[in-house]
N, C-alpha and C positions, 0 to 999 in steps of 0.2 A: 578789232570788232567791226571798224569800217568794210572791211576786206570779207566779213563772214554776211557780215545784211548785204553784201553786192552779190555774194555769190548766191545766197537765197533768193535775190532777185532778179537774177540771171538763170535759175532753174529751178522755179516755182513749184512742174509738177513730180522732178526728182527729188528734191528738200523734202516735198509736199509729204510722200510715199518716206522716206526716213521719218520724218515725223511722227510719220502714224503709227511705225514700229514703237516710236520711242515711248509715245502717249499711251497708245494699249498695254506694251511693255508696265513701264513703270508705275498704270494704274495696278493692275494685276498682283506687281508684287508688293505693292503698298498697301492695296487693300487683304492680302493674307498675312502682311506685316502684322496689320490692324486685327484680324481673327488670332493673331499667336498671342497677342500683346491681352487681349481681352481674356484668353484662356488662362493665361500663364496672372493678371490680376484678379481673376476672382475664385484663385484655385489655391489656397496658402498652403496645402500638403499635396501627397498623391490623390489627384483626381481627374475626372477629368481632360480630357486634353494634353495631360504633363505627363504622363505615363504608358507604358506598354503597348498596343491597339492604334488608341487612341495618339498617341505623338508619332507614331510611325506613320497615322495618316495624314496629318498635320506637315509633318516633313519632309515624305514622300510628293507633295507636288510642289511646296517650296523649291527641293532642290531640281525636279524637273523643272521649274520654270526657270529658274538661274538659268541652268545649262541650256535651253533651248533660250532666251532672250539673249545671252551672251552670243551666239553662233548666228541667229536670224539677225542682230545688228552688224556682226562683220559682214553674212551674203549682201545683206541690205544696203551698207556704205561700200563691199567694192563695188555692186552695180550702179550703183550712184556714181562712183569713179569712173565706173568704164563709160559709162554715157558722158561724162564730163569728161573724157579722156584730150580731145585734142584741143578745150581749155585749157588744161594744163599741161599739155605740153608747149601751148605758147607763155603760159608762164616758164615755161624750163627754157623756153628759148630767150626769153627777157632776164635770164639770171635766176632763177627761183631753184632752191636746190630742193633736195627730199626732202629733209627736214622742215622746210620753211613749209613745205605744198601739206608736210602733217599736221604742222601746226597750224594752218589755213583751215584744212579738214578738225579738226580736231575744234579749233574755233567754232566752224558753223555747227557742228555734233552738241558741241557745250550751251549753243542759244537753242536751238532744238531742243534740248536735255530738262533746260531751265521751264523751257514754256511745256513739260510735259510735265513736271512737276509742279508747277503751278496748275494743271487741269489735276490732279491726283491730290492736292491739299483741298481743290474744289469737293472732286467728286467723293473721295473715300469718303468725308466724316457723312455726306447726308445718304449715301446706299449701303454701307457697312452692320448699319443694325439688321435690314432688311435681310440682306445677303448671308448676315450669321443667321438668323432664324430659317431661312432656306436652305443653306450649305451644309451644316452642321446635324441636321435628321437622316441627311442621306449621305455625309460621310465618315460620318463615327454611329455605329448600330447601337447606339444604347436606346433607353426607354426616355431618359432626360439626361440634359447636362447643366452647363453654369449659364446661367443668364448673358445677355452680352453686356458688355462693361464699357465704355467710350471715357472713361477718365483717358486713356495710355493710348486714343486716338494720334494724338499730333507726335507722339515720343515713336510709334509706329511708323509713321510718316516719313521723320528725320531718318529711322534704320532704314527705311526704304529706300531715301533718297541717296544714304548713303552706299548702299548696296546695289543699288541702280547703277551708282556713280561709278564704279569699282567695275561694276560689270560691262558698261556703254566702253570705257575708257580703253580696257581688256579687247572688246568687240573691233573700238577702230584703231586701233595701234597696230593692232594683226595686220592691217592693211597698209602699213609702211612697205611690204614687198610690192604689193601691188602696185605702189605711188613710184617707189625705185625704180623701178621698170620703163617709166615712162621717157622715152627719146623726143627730143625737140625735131627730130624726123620725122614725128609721126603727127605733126603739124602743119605739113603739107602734104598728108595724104588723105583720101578720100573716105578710106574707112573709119568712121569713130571708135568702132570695139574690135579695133586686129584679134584674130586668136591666140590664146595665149599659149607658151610653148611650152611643153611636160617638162623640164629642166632637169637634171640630176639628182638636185637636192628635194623637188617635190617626189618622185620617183623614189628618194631614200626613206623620206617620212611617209608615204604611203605604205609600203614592204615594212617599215618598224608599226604602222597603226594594223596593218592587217596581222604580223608575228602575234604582238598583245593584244588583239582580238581572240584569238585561238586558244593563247593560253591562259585568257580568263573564262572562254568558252568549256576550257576542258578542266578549269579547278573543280569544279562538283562534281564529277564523276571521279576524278582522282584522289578524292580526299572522303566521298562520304563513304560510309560503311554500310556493308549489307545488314537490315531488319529480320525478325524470325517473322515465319506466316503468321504465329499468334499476335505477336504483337502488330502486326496489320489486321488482323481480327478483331484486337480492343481496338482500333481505331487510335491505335499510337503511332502508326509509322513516322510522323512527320513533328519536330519537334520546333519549336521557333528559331531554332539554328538551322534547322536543314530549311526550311521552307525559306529560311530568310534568306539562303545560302544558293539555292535554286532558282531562286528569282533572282536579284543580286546578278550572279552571274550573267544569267541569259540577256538581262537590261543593260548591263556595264558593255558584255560584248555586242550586243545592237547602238550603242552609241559607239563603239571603236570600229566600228563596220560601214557606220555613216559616217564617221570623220574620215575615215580613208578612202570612203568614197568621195566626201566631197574636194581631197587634196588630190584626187587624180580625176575629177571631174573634167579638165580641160582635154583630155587621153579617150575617158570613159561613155560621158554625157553623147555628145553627139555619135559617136560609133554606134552604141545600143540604141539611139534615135534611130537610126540609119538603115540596124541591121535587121529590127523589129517591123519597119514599114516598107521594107522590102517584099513584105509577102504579094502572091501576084493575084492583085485587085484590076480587072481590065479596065482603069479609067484613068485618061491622058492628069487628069486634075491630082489623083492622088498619087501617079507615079512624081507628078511638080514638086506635093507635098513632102514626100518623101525624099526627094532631091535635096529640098530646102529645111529640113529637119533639121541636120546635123549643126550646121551654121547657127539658126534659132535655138537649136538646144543651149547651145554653149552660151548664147548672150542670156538665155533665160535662165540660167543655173541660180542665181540668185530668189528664182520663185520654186523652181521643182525641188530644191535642196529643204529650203522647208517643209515643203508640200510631202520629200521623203521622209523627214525625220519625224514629223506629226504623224504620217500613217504605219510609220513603224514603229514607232515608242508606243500607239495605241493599241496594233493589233498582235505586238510581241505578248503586252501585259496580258490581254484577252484570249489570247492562244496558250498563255503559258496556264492559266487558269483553267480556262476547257482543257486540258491537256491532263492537267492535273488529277479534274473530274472524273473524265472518261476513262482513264487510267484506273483507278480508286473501286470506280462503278462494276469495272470489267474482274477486276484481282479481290475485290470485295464486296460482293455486292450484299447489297438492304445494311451495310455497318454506318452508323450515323458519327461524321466528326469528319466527315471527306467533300464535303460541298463547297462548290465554287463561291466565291463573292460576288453580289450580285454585278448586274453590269452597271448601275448607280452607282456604288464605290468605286468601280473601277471608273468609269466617266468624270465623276468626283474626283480623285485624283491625278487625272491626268488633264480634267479642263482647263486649268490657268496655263500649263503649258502650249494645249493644242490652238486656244485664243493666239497667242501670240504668233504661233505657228501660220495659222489663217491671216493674221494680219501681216506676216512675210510675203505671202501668197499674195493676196491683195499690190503690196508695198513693188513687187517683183515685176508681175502687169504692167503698174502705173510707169515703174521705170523704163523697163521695155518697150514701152508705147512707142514711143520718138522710134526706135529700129525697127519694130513695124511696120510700122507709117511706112521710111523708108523701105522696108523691103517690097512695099508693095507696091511703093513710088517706080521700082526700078523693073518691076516684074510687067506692070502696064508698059513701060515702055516700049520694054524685049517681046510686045506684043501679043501681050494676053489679055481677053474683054472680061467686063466689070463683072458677069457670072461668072467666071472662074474666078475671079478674085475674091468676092465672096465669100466662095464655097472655101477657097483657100483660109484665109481670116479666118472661117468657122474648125478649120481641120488643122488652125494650127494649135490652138487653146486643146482640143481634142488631143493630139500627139502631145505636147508639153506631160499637161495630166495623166494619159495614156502611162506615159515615161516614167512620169513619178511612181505611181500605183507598181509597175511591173517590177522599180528596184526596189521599192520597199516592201512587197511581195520576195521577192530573193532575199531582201536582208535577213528580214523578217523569220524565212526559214532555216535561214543559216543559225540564226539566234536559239533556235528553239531547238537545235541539235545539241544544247549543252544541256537542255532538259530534260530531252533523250538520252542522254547519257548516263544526265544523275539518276534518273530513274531507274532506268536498267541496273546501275549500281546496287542502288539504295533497296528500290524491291526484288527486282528482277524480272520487273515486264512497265511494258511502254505501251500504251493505244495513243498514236500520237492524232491531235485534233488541226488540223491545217486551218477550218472554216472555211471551205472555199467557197461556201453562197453566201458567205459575208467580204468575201476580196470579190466575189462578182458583182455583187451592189455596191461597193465600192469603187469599183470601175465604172459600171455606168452614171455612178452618180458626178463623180468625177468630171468624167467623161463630156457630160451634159453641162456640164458649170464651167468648164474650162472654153469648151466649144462655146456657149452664147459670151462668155467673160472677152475673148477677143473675136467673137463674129457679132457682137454692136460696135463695135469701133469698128469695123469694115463695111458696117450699111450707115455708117458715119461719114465715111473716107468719101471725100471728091477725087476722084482718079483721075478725072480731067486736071489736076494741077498739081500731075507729079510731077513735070519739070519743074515748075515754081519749089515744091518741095525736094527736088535732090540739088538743083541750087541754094537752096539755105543749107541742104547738108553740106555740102561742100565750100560754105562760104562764098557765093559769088553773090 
């Protein structure tokens, strides 16, 4: 325990950034612990929240927040790692094996873990009534449902913490390869975050995530069966097995499509940093930027990997729906029973996830600062003045987000080809809906938040004391 309050106060605002994952995290899933717990007491048959509609939407963002809290805490602790990297390689040099540097990590995770569950036994029970009289009009469409019930408040809490617990533990144990890896060599070198190498075995589980992307992308067109016109005339084509079947799919292979991106991210991330801002801009500043992408992508994976999975789990669900629509609209037109859900359900069940997702985002920044700093420590010296620097800082938050938005833009559409499929299948025509003035406000919006997110820490930066700053990088 000694060992884990040293290392929090030895890296304030890397802990600081894990923290926040943890605390948004495990309020999130405590407090929909608290909305299932309420439903599930004040409903003693089918009603309500316990059945059909209704529990599909109930459990549909439960398990998107698991899965996206689970993977935003592994990005989260390795770049915690990698910033802390040539700490621990002087403990590896003092004797400290893997093991011991996991259970160090694992330590300081568990007092983190502790004090975020303590702000979630605070916060659930007094915003939980509120948040069910809000949440609940706009993510179950009925006219009325059950009252909120706070008997089963603190028995929510415990599953919460329980399930946090399960899932934090999950999140930094993954990062035992990462701890492995670390040489007592790499304790007297200058670089804090060397790049990490594609290895074989990430290379094997990439090529197996992307094979099982494919062929869950391709089970709905291979399994459903073709409808008569009449019965897409009564407005029957879609039954709760196919619709469930169609979605399902395209969602399952959009998360096997980011998991295999993010295991070949150290290959992937910077190349398409690279090969994207390569276009020819006549200005000496943005061909720097473009230089210096590739290097900042890869330290910054730990923000963009969120930043992809939040805007691809939101605008798969939102394209798979328009897609659905326009489809429907085109092969049926004026038949009622083919209309999309509004975009409030669909916001509704994917906001507890995309919170977390944003606090990755956020969490990824804070870590990254410290390389930053440095890179811009090193860029003044090689004799670049404080306007270009700047403009740099501004153009790098700009490219990072840029990055994100463009792979989850390609996920995104690779996902929606198993919809096209089933579709084709099932009816025998496709109007497929991209959105693309919703991926272009996307981009700019992006674009604009990332850019001032790290161009205030650059009208922050004293340039004049970057030596001072690459000798504490370097320990002198």
């Amino acid at each position: 325990m000694k060992c884990a309050l040293k290392d929090l106060k030895a890296a304030p605002m890397v802990w600081g950034a894990v923290g926040l994952v943890l605390v948004v995290g495990q309020t999130m899933l405590s407090l929909f612990m608290a909305l299932w717990e309420s439903l599930k007491r004040a409903c003693t048959g089918p009603c309500i929240g316990t059945s059909g509609d209704q529990s599909f939407m109930m459990t549909m963002p439960l398990s998107f927040l698991i899965v996206m809290f689970a993977f935003v805490v592994l990005w989260t602790v390795s770049s915690a790692l990698a910033q802390r990297r040539r700490q621990l390689a002087l403990l590896v040099l003092q004797g400290a094996t893997p093991i011991q540097l996991l259970l160090r990590t694992i330590a300081v995770v568990a007092v983190l873990f502790v004090v975020a569950n303590m702000v979630a036994f605070v916060v659930v029970p007094l915003v939980a009534p509120g948040f069910y009289g809000f949440y609940m009009p706009i993510a179950i469409d009925v006219d009325s449902f059950s009252p909120y019930v706070g008997s089963g408040v603190y028995s929510a809490l415990a599953k919460g913490a329980i399930f946090g617990g399960v899932t934090v533990l999950v999140g930094t144990v993954f990062t035992m390869r990462s701890i492995a890896r670390i040489s007592p060599i790499e304790a007297l070198r200058q670089s804090q975050n060397p790049p990490r190498r594609s290895g074989i075995k990430r290379l094997v589980m990439t090529v197996i995530l992307l094979v099982a992307a494919l062929v869950v992308l391709s089970i709905s067109g291979l399994t459903l069966k073709p409808v008569s016109q009449a019965t897409i005339m009564r407005g029957k084509a879609f039954t709760d097995s196919t619709s469930t079947l169609l979605m399902l799919t395209a969602i399952l292979g959009m998360f096997l499509l980011v998991f295999a991106l993010a295991t070949a991210a150290p290959l992937v991330l910077g190349r398409f940093a690279s090969w994207w801002t390569s276009i020819p801009i006549p200005s000496a500043t943005w061909r720097l930027a473009g230089q210096q992408s590739s290097g900042r992508i890869n330290r910054q994976r730990g923000t963009v990997m969120p930043l992809v999975i939040g805007l691809a789990m939101t605008m798969t669900v939102s394209s798979i729906l328009a897609t659905l629509s326009t489809t429907m609209r085109h092969i049926a037109p004026g038949v009622k029973g083919y209309g999309a859900a509004s975009l409030e359900r669909i916001l509704a069940s994917l906001a507890p996830a995309i919170i977390v997702a944003l606090a990755g985002v956020v969490a990824g920044l804070c870590i990254s600062a410290g390389a930053r700093k440095i890179d811009a420590a090193l860029t003044y010296v090689a004799g670049a003045d404080i306007g270009q620097l700047t403009v740099l800082s501004f153009l790098d938050g700009a490219i990072m987000t840029a990055t994100a938005v463009l792979l989850a833009f390609i996920v995104t559409n690779i996902s929606l080809l198993s919809l096209d499929f089933g579709l084709l299948k099932l009816v025998g025509h496709c109007v497929p809906n991209l959105e693309l003035l919703g991926w272009l406000g996307i981009l700019v919006i992006a674009v604009i938040v990332g850019a001032v997110a790290t161009g205030i820490q650059g009208l922050a930066t004293k340039y004049q004391d970057s030596v001072h700053i690459i000798a504490l990088a370097i320990g002198e």
